[in-house]
N, CA, C and O atoms as a Tinker XYZ file with bonds, in Angstrom:
   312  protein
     1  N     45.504000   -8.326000  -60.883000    73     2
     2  CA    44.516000   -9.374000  -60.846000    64     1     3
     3  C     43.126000   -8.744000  -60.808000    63     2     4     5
     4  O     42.879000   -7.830000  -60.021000    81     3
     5  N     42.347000   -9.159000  -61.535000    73     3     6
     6  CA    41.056000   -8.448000  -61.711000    64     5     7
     7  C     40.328000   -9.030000  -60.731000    63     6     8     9
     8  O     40.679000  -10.173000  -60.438000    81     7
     9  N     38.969000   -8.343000  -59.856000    73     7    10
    10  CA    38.451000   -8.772000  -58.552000    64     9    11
    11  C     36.916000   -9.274000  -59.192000    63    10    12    13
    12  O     35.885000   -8.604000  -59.140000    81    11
    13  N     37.106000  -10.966000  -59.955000    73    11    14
    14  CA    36.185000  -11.112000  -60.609000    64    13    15
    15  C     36.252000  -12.822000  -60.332000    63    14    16    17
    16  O     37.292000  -13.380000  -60.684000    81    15
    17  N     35.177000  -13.646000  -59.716000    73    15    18
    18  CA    34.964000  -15.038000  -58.804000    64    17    19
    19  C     34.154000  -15.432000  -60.491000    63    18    20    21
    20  O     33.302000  -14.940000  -61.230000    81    19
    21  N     35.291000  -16.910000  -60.439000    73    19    22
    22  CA    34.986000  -17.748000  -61.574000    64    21    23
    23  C     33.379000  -18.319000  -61.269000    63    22    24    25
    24  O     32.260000  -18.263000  -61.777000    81    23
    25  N     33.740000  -18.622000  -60.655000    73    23    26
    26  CA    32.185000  -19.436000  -59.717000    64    25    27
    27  C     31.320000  -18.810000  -59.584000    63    26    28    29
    28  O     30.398000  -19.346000  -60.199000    81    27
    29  N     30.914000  -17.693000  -59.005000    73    27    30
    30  CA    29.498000  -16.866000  -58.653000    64    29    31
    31  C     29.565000  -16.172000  -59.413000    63    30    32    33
    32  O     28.415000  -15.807000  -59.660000    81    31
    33  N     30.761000  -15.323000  -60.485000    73    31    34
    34  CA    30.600000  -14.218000  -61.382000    64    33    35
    35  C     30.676000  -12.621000  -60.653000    63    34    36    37
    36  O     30.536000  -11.456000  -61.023000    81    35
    37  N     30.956000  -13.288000  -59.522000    73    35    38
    38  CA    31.149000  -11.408000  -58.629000    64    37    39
    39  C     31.690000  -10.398000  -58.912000    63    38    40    41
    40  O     32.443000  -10.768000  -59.812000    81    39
    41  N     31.836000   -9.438000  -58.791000    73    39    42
    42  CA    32.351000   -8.142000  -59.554000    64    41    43
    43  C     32.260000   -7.100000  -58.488000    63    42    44    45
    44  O     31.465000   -7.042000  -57.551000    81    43
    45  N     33.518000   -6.050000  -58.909000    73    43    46
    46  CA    33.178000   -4.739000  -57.844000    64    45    47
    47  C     31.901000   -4.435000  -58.040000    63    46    48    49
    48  O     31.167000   -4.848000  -58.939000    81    47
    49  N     31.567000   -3.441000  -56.869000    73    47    50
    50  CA    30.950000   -2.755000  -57.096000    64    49    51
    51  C     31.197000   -1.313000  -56.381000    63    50    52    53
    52  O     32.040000   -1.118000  -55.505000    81    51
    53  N     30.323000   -0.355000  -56.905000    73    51    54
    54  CA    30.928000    0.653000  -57.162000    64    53    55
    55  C     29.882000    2.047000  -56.392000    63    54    56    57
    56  O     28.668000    2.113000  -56.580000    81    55
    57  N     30.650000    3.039000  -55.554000    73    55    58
    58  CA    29.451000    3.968000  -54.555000    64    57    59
    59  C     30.037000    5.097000  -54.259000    63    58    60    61
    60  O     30.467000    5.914000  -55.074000    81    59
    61  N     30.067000    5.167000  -53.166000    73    59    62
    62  CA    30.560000    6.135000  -52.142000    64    61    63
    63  C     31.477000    6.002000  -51.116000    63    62    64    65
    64  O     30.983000    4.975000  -50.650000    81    63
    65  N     32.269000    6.190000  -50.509000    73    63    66
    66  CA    32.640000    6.366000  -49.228000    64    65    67
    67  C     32.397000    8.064000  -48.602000    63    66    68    69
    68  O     32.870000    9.134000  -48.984000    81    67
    69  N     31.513000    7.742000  -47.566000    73    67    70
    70  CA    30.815000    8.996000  -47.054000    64    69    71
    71  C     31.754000    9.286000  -45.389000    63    70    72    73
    72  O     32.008000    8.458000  -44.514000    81    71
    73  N     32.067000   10.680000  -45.441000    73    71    74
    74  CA    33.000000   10.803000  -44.020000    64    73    75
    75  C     31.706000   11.547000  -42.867000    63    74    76    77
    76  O     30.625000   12.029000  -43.206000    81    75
    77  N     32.103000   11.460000  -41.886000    73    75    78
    78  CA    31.506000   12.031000  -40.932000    64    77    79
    79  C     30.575000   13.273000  -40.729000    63    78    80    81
    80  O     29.613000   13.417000  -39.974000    81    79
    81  N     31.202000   14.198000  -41.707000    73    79    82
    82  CA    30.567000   15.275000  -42.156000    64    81    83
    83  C     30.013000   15.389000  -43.683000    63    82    84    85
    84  O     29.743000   16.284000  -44.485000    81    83
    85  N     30.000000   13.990000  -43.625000    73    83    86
    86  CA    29.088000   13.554000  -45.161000    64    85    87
    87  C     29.407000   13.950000  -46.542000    63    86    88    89
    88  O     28.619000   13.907000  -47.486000    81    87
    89  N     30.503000   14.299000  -46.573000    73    87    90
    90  CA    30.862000   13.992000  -48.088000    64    89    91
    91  C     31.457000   12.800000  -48.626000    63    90    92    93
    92  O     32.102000   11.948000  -48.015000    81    91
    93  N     31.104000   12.854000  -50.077000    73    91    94
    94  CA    31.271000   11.824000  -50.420000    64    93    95
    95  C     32.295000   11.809000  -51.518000    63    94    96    97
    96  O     32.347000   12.711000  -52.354000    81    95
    97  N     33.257000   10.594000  -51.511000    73    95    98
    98  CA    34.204000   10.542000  -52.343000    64    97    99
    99  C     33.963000    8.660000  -53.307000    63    98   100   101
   100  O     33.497000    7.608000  -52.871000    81    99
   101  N     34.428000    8.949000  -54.412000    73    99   102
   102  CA    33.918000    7.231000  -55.303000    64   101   103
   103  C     35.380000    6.393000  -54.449000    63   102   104   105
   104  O     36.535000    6.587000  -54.072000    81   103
   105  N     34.063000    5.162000  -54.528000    73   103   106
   106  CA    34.996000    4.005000  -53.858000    64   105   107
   107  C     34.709000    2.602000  -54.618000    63   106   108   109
   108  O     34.035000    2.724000  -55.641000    81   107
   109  N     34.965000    1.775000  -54.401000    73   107   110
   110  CA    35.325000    0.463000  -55.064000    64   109   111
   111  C     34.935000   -0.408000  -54.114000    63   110   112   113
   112  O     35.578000   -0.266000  -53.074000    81   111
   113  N     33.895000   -1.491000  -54.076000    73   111   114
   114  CA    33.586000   -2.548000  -52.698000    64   113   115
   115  C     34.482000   -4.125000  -54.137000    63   114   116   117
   116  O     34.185000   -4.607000  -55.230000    81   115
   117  N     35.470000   -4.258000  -53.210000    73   115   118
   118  CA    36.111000   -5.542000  -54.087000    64   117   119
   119  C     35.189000   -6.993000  -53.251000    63   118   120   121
   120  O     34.947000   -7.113000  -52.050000    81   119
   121  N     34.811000   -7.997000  -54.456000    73   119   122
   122  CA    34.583000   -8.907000  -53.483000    64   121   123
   123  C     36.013000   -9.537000  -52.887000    63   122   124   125
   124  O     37.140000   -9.183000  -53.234000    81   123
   125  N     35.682000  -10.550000  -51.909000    73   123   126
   126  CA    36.676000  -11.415000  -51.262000    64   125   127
   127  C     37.505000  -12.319000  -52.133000    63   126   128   129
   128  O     37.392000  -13.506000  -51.827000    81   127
   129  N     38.317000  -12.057000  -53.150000    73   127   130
   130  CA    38.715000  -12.779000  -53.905000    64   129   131
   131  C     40.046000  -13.623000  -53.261000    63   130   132   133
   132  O     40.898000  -13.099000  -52.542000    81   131
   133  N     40.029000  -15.016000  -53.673000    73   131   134
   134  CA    40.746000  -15.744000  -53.208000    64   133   135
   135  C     41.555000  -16.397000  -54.496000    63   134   136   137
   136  O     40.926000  -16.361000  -55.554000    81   135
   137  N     42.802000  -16.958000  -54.532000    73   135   138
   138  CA    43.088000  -17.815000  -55.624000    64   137   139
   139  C     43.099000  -19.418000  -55.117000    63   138   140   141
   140  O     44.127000  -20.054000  -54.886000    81   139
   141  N     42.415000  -19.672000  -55.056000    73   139   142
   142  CA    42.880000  -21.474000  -54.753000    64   141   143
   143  C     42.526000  -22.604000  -55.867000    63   142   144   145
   144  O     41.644000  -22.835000  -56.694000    81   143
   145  N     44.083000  -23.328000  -55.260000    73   143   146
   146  CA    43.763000  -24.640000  -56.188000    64   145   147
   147  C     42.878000  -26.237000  -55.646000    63   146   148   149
   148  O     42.745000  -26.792000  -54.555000    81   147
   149  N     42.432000  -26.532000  -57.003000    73   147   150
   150  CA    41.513000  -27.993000  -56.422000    64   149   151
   151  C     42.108000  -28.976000  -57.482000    63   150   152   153
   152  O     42.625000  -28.548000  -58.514000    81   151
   153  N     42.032000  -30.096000  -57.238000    73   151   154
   154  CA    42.492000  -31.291000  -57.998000    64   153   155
   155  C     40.927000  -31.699000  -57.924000    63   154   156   157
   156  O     40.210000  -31.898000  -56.943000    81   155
   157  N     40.598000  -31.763000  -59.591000    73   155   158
   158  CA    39.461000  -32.187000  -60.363000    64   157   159
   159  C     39.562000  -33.541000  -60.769000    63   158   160   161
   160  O     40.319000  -33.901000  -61.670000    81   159
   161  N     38.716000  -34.408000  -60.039000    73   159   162
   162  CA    38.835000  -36.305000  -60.429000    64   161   163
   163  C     38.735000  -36.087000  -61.725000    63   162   164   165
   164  O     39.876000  -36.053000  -62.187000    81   163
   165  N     37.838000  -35.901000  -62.645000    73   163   166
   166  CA    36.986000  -35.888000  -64.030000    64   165   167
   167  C     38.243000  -35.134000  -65.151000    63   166   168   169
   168  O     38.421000  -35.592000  -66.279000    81   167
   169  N     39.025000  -33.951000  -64.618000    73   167   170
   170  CA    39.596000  -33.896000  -65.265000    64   169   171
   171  C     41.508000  -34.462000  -65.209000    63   170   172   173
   172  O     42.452000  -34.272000  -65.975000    81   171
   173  N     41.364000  -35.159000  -63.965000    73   171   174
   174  CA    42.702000  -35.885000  -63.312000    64   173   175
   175  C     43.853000  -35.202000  -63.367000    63   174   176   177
   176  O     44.867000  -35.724000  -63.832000    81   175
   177  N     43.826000  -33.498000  -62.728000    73   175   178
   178  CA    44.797000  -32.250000  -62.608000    64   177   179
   179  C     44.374000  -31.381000  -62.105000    63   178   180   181
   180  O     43.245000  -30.994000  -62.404000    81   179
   181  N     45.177000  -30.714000  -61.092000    73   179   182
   182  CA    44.617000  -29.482000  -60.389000    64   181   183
   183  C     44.461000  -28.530000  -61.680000    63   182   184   185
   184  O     45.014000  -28.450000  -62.777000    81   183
   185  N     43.429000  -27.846000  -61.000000    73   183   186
   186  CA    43.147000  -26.251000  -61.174000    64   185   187
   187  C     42.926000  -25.276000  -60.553000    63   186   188   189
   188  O     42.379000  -25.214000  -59.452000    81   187
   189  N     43.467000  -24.130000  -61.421000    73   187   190
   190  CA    43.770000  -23.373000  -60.162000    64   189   191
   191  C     42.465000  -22.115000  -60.704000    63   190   192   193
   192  O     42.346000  -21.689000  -61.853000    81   191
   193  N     41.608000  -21.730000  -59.502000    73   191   194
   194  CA    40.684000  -21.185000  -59.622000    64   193   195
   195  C     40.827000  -19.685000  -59.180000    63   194   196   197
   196  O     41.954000  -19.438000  -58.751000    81   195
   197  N     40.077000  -18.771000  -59.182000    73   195   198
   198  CA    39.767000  -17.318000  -58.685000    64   197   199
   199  C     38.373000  -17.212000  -58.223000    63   198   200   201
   200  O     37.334000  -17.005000  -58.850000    81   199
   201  N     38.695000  -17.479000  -56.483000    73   199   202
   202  CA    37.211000  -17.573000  -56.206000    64   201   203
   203  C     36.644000  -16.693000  -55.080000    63   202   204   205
   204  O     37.378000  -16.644000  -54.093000    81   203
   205  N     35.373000  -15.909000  -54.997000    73   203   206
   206  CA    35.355000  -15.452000  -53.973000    64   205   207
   207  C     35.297000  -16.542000  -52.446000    63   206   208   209
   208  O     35.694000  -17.707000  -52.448000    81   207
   209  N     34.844000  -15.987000  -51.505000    73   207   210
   210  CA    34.378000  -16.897000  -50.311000    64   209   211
   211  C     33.228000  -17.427000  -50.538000    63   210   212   213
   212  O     33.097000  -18.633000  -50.332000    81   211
   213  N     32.183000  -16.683000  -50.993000    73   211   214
   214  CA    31.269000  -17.448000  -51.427000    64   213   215
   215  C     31.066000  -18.615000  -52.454000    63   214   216   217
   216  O     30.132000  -19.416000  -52.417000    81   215
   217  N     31.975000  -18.595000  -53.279000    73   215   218
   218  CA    32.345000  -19.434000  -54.491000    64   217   219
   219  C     33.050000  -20.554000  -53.784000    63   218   220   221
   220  O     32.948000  -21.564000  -54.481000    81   219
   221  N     33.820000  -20.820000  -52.527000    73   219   222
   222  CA    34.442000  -21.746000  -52.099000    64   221   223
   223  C     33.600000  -22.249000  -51.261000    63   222   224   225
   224  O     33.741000  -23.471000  -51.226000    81   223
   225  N     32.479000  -21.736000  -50.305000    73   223   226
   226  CA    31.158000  -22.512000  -50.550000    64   225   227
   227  C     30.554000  -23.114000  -51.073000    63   226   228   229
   228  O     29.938000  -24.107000  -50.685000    81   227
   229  N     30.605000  -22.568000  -52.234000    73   227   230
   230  CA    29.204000  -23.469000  -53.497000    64   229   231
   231  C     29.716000  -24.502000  -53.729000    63   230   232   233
   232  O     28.975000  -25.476000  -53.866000    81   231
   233  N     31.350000  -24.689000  -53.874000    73   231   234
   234  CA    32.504000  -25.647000  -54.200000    64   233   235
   235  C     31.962000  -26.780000  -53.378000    63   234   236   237
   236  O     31.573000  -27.892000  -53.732000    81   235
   237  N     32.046000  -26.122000  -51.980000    73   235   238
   238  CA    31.983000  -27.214000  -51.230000    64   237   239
   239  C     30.571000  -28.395000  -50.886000    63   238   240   241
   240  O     30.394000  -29.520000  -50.418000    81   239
   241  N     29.638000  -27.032000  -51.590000    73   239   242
   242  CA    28.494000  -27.896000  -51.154000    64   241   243
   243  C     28.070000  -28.779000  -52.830000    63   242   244   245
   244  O     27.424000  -29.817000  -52.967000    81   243
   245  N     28.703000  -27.916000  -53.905000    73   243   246
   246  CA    28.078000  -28.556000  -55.057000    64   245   247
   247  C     29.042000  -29.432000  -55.449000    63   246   248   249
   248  O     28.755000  -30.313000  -56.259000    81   247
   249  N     30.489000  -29.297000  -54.863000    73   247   250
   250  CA    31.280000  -30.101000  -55.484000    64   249   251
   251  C     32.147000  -29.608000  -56.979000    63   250   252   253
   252  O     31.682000  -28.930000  -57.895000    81   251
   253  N     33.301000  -30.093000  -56.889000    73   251   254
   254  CA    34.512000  -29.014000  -57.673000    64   253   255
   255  C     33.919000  -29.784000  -59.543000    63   254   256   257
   256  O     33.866000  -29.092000  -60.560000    81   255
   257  N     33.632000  -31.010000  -59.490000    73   255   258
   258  CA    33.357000  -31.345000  -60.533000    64   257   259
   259  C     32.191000  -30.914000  -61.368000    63   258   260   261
   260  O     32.209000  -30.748000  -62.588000    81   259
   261  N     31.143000  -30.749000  -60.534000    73   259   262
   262  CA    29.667000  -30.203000  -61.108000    64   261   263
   263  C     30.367000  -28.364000  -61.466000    63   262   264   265
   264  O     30.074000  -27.838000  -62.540000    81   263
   265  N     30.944000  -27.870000  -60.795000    73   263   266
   266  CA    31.188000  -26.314000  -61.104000    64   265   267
   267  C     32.229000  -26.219000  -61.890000    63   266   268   269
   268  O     32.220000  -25.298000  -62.708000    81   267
   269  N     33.224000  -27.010000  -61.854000    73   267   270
   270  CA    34.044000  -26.843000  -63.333000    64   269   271
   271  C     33.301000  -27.546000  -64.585000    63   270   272   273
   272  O     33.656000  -27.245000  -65.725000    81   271
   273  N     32.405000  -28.361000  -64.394000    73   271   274
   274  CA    31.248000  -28.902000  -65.562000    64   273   275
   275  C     30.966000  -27.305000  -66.421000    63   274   276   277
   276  O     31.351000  -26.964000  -67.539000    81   275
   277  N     30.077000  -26.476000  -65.306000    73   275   278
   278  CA    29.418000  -25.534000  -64.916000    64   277   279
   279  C     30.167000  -24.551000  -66.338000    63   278   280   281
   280  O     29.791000  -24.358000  -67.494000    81   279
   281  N     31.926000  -23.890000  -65.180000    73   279   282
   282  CA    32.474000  -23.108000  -65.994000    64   281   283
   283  C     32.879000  -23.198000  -67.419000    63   282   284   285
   284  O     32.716000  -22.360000  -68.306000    81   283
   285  N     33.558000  -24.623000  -67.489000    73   283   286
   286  CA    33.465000  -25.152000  -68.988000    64   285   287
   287  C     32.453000  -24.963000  -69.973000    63   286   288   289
   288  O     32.859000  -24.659000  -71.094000    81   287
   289  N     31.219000  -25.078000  -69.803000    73   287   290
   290  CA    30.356000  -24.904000  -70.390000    64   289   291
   291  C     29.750000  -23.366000  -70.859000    63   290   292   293
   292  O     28.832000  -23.110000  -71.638000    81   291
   293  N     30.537000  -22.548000  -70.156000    73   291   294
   294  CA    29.967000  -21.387000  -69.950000    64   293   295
   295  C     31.353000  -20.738000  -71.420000    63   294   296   297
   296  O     31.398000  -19.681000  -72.050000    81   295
   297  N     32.224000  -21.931000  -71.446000    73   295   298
   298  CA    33.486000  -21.465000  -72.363000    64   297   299
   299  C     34.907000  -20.938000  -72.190000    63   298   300   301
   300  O     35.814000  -20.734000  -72.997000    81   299
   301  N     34.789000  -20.770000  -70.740000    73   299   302
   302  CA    35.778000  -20.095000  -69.865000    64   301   303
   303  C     37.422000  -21.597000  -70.010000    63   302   304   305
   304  O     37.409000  -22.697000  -69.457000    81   303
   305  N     38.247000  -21.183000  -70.662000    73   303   306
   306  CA    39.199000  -22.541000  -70.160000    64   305   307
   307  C     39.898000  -22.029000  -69.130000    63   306   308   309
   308  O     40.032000  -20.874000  -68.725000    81   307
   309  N     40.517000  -23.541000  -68.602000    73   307   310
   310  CA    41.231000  -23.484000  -67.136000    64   309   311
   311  C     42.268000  -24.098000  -67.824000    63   310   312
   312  O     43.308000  -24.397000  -67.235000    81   311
């Protein structure tokens, strides 16, 4: 599963992990990816999304219909 939020567009990102005596080795920061499903009035069927935590925020405050408007438009199908 790729660590990539339909909703905000999040993506690894990518650094260091540094040890005590300071070297450094490459590391991977994954966002919080979640899979959850929502039942969309507008489109009258769940969907099932890939979202970070922050993305299940925006959900909540913008509402599942305005952000699948959103992704649709962007070309992405569900």
């Amino acid at each position: 599963m790729a660590a990539h939020c339909q909703v905000t567009g999040a993506e690894p990102g990518f650094g260091h992990s540094i040890s005590h005596s300071h070297r450094r080795n490459k590391r991977r920061f994954d966002p919080n990816i979640q899979k959850k499903r929502y039942w969309v009035p507008s489109l009258r069927r769940n969907v099932t999304l890939q979202v970070s935590a922050r993305g299940i925020k925006t959900i909540d405050v913008r509402g599942i219909d305005a952000v699948v408007a959103d992704i649709l438009a962007r070309g992405v199908k569900l």
